[in-house]
C-alpha positions in Angstrom: 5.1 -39.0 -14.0 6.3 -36.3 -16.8 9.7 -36.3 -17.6 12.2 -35.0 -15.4 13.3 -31.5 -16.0 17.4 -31.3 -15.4 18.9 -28.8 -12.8 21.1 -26.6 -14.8 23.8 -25.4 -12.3 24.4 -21.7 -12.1 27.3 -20.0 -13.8 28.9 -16.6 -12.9 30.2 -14.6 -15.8 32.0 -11.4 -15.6 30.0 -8.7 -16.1 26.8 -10.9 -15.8 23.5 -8.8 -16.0 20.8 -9.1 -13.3 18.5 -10.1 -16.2 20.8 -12.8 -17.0 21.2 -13.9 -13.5 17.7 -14.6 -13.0 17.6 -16.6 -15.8 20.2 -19.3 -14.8 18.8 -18.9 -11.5 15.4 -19.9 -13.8 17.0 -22.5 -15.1 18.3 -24.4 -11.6 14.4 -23.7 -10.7 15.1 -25.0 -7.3 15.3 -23.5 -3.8 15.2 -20.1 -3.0 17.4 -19.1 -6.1 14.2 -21.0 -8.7 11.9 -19.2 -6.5 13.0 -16.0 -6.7 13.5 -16.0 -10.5 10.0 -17.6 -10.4 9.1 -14.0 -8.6 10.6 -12.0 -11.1 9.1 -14.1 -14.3 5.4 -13.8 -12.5 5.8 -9.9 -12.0 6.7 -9.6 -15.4 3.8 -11.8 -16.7 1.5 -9.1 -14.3 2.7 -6.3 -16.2 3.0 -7.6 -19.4 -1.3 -8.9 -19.2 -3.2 -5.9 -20.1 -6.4 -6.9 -18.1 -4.3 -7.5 -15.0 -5.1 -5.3 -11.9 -2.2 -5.1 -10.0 -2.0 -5.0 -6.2 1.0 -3.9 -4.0 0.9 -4.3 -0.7 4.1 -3.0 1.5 4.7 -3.7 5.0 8.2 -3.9 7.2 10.5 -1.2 7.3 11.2 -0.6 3.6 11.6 3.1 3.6 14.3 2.7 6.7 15.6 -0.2 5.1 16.6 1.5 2.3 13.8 0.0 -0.6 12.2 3.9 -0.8 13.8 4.5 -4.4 12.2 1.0 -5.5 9.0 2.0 -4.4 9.1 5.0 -5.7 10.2 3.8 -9.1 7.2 1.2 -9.7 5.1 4.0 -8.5 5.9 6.7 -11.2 6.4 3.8 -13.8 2.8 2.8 -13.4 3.6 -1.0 -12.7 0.8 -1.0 -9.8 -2.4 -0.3 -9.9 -3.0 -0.2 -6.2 -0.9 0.7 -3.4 -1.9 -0.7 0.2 0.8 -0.2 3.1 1.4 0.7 6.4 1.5 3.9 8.2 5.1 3.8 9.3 6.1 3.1 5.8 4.5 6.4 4.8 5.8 8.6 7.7 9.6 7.4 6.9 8.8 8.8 3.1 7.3 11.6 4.3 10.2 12.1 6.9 13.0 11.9 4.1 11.0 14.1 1.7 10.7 16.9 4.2 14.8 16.5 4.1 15.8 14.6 7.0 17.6 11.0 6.4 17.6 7.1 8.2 21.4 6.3 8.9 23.3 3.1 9.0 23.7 2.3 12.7 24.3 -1.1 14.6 22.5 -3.2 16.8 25.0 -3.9 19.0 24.5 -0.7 20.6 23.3 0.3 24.3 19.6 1.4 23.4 19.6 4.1 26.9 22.3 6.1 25.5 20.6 6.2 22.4 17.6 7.4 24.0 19.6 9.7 26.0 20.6 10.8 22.7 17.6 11.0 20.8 18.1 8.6 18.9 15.4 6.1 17.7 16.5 2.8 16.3 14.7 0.0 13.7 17.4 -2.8 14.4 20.7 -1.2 12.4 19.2 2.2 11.0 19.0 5.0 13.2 16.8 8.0 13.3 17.4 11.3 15.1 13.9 12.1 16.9 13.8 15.8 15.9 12.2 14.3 13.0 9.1 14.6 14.4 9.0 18.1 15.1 9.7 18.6 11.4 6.4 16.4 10.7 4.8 18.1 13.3 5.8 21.1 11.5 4.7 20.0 8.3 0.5 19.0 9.7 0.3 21.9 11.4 1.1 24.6 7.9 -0.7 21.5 5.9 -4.2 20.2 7.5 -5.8 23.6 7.5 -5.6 23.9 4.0 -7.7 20.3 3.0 -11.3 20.8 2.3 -14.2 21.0 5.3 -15.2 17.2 4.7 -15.4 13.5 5.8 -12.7 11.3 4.2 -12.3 8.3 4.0 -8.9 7.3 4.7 -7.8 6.5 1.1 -9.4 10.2 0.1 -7.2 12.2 3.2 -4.6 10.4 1.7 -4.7 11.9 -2.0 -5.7 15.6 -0.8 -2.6 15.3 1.3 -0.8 13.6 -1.4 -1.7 17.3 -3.4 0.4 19.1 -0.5 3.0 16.6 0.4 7.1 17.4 -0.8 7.5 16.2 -4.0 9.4 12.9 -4.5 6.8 11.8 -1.5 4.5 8.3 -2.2 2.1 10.2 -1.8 2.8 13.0 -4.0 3.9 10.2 -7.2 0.7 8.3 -6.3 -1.5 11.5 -6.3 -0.2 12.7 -9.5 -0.4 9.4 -11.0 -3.7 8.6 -9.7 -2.6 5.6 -7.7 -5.2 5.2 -4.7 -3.3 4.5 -1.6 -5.0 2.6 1.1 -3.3 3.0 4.5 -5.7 0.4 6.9 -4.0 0.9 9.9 -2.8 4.6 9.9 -3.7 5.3 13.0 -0.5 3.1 14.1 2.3 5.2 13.0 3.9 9.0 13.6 0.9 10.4 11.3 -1.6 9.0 13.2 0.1 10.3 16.1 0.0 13.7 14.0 -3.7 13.6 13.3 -4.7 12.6 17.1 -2.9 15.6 17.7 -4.4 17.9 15.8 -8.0 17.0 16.3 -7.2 18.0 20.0 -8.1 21.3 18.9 -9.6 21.3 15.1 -11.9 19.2 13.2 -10.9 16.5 11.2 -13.3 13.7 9.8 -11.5 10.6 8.7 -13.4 7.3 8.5 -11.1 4.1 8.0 -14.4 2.0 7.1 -15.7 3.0 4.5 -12.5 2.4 2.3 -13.5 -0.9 1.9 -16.0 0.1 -1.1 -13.6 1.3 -3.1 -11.1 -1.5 -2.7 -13.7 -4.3 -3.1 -14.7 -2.8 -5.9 -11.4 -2.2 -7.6 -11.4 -6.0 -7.3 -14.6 -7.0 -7.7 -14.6 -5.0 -11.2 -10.9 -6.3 -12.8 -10.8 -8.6 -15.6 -7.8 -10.2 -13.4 -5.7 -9.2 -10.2 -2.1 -9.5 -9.5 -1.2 -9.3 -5.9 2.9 -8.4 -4.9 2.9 -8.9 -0.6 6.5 -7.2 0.5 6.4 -8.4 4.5 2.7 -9.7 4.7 1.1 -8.3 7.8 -2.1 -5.8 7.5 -1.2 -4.5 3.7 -1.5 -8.1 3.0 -4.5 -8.7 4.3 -6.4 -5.8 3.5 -5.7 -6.8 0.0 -6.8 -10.5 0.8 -10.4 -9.9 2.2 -11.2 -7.6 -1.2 -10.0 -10.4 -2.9 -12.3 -12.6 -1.3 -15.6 -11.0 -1.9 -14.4 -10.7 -5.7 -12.9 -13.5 -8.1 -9.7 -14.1 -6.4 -6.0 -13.5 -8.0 -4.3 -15.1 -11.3 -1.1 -13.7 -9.9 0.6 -13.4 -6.9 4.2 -12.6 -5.3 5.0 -12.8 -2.1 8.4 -12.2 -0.4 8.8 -12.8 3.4 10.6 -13.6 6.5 8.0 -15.4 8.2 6.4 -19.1 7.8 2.9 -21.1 7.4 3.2 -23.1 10.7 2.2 -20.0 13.6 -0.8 -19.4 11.7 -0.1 -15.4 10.6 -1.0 -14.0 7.5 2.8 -12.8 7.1 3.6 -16.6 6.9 0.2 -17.7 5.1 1.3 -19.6 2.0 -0.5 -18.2 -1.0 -2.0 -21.3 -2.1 -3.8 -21.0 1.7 -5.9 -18.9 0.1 -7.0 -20.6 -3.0 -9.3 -22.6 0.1 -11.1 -18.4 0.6 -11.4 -17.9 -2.7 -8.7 -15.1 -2.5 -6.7 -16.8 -5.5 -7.6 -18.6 -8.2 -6.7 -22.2 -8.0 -5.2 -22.4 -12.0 -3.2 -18.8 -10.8 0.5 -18.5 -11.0 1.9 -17.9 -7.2 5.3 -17.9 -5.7 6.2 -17.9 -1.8 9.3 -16.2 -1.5 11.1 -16.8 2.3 13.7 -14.1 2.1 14.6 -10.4 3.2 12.4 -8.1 1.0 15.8 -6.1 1.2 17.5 -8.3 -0.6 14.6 -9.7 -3.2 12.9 -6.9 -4.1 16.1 -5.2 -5.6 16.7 -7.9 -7.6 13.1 -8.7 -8.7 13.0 -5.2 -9.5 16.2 -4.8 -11.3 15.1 -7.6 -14.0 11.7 -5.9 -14.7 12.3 -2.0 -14.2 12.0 -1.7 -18.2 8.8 -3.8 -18.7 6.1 -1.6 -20.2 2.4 -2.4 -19.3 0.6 -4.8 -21.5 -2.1 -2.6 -24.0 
């Protein structure tokens, strides 16, 4: 056995940066505190390797949960290459952007009256439910206007991404060219939107034929990075392109679940060394924490880091 590396005990200095936090947290490289420091030192290694292809996969509610800024910063600083998440994550954007807002509730709260209230709740944020009519609004002034064609669901995305408020994911991924993959948006309030519409108008959306271009994005990179906020589908999706390609050299992942019920949410990275989604000699970390209270930090230490060249 190598020599024994000493846990350095973490110190607290006044006026202490989050930089510098991480780094004594580093330094005790145990338990959650050496893991998430771990997290942060990985992401920066991503961006700092010019032939990595990064991969971001959101799930949970981050928008809600207050994480939309974050998102939208590591969008318009160019420190993903590809965005996969769910549909509820991009209706909440798109529901703040068109100038409504989540608020800090409780969830010790008698759910009826809220309904009575119109009130929709995700644990301790509320939502009014005239938000929908406002995205309602939105489709029905927007969807007219995108070309006579079949989509694929990453393509819809981007021509909507074109009319969509600015200060939207989909507007910062559109004009950075950033293809969003959204695997399951039939399960969210723009699904709901497009089911709706189709009642009466044609729209052409096929969710299958996505896969070519995200197999390829991975079959063709020199490396991949993988970030998982929350597991789930984004995760996943993600995972199988991985699979068919060489696998990742990097990989984050930040969640509340665990390995032992079999999910993907809980799926220890190094699970997938055994598919061939990550690369046995790759640098992982598995994160068990809120993604509310990781990814801020995470983020704060590496906001600055330029892209490698």
């Amino acid at each position: 056995m190598k020599k024994l590396k000493p846990i350095e005990q973490i110190k607290i200095r006044e006026k202490m940066s989050v930089a510098e936090l991480l780094e004594s947290m580093k330094n005790s490289g145990v338990l959650g505190a050496g893991r998430l420091a771990k997290a942060a030192e990985i992401y920066r290694n991503m961006l700092s390797d010019k032939e990595c292809r990064i991969f971001l996969g959101v799930a949970g509610a981050m928008v809600s949960g207050g994480m939309k800024l974050i998102i939208h910063d590591i969008l318009e600083n160019k420190q993903t290459d590809v965005f996969v998440t769910t549909g509820a994550n991009l209706t909440h954007d798109l529901i703040e952007s068109l100038g409504y807002r989540h608020y800090q509730g409780t969830p010790k709260t008698d759910d009826k009256k809220l309904h009575d209230k119109n009130i929709d709740r995700i644990y301790d944020a509320f939502m009014h439910n005239e938000v929908y009519q406002g995205l309602e609004n939105f489709f029905k002034k927007t969807l007219h206007k995108l070309p006579n064609k079949e989509f694929t669901v990453r393509e819809f995305l981007f021509e909507l991404g074109k009319l969509s408020p600015e200060k939207s994911i989909l507007n910062i991924c559109y004009k950075n060219n950033i293809p969003v993959f959204c695997p399951a948006l039939a399960d969210s309030g723009i699904g709901l939107q497009l089911w709706n519409y189709i009642q009466k108008n044609k729209l052409n959306i096929s969710a299958i034929n996505d896969l070519n271009e995200i197999i390829d994005l991975a079959w063709t990179a020199k490396k991949s990075g993988v970030i998982y906020i929350g597991g789930g589908v984004p995760k996943n999706y993600i995972q199988q392109a991985l699979q068919i390609s060489k696998g990742a050299s990097y990989g984050i992942q930040i969640t509340s679940d665990v390995p032992e019920f079999g999910g993907s949410s809980g799926a220890e990275l190094r699970e997938g060394i055994s598919w061939g989604k990550m690369q046995p000699e790759g640098k992982f970390v598995n994160l068990i924490c809120d993604a509310t209270i990781a990814l801020p930090i995470i983020y704060a230490a590496v906001k600055g880091v330029k892209r490698g060249k």
